[in-house]
N, C-alpha and C positions, 0 to 999 in steps of 0.2 A: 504494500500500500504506500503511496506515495505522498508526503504532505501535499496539506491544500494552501493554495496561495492565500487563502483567510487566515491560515493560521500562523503564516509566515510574516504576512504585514502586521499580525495583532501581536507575536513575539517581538518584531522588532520594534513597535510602537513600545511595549513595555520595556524598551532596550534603550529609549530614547534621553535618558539621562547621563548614558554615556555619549561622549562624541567619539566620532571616528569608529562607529561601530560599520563591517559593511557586512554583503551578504553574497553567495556565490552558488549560482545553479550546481549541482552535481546528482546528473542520474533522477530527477524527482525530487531530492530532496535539498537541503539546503545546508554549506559552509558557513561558519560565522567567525570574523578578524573582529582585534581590538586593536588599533593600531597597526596592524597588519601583521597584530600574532592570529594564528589560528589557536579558539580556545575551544571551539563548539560545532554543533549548527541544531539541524531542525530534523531530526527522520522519521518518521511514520506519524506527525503529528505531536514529537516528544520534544522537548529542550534538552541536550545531553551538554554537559561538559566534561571535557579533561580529566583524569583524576590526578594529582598533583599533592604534594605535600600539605602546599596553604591551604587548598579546599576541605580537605578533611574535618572541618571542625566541622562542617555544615550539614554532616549525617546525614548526605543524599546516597539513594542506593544507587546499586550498581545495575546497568543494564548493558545492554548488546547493542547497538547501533544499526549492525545490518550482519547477516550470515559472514563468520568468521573474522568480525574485526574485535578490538580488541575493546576490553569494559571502560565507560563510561559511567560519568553520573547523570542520575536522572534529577532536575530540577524540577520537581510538583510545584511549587508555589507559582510559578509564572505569573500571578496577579496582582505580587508584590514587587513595586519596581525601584524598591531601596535595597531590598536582599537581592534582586537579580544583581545589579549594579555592585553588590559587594561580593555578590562570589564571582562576577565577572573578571573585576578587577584582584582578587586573591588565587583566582585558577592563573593569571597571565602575571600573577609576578613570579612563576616557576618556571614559565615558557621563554625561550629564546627564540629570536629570529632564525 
């Protein structure tokens, strides 16, 4: 199943207290940069991030992304756009360019 393009403009609207956030077709589903780190995107309709050291305080589970990639966290809350904005910005301070 492929996200829908509602659900990809209503994550990035809740994304929109970060700047420099962009978004990147792949396959259906959706890339997400912060600065032009890659920390995320959008797949089957989910918000996943990176799993990384910083993020771990934020007891998100772990999911799949798509058949054999590797685990991600699943972001439930997507309604709150000051915790998006902080695990955003704490998955990308472990990411390098």
């Amino acid at each position: 199943m492929a996200t829908t393009k509602d659900y990809r403009d209503y994550i990035l609207e809740q994304l929109s207290l970060l700047d420099n956030i962009t978004c990147k077709s792949m396959m259906g589903e959706y890339l997400l940069y912060y600065n032009g780190l890659l920390f995320g995107g959008i797949y089957d309709d989910r918000l996943l991030v990176k799993i990384v050291d910083s993020n771990k305080k934020y007891n998100m589970q772990e999911s799949i992304p798509y058949e054999s990639a590797k685990p991600m966290y699943l972001v439930d809350d997507v309604d709150n756009q000051e915790l998006l904005r902080s695990i955003v910005l704490d998955t990308c301070k472990n990411l390098k360019k």
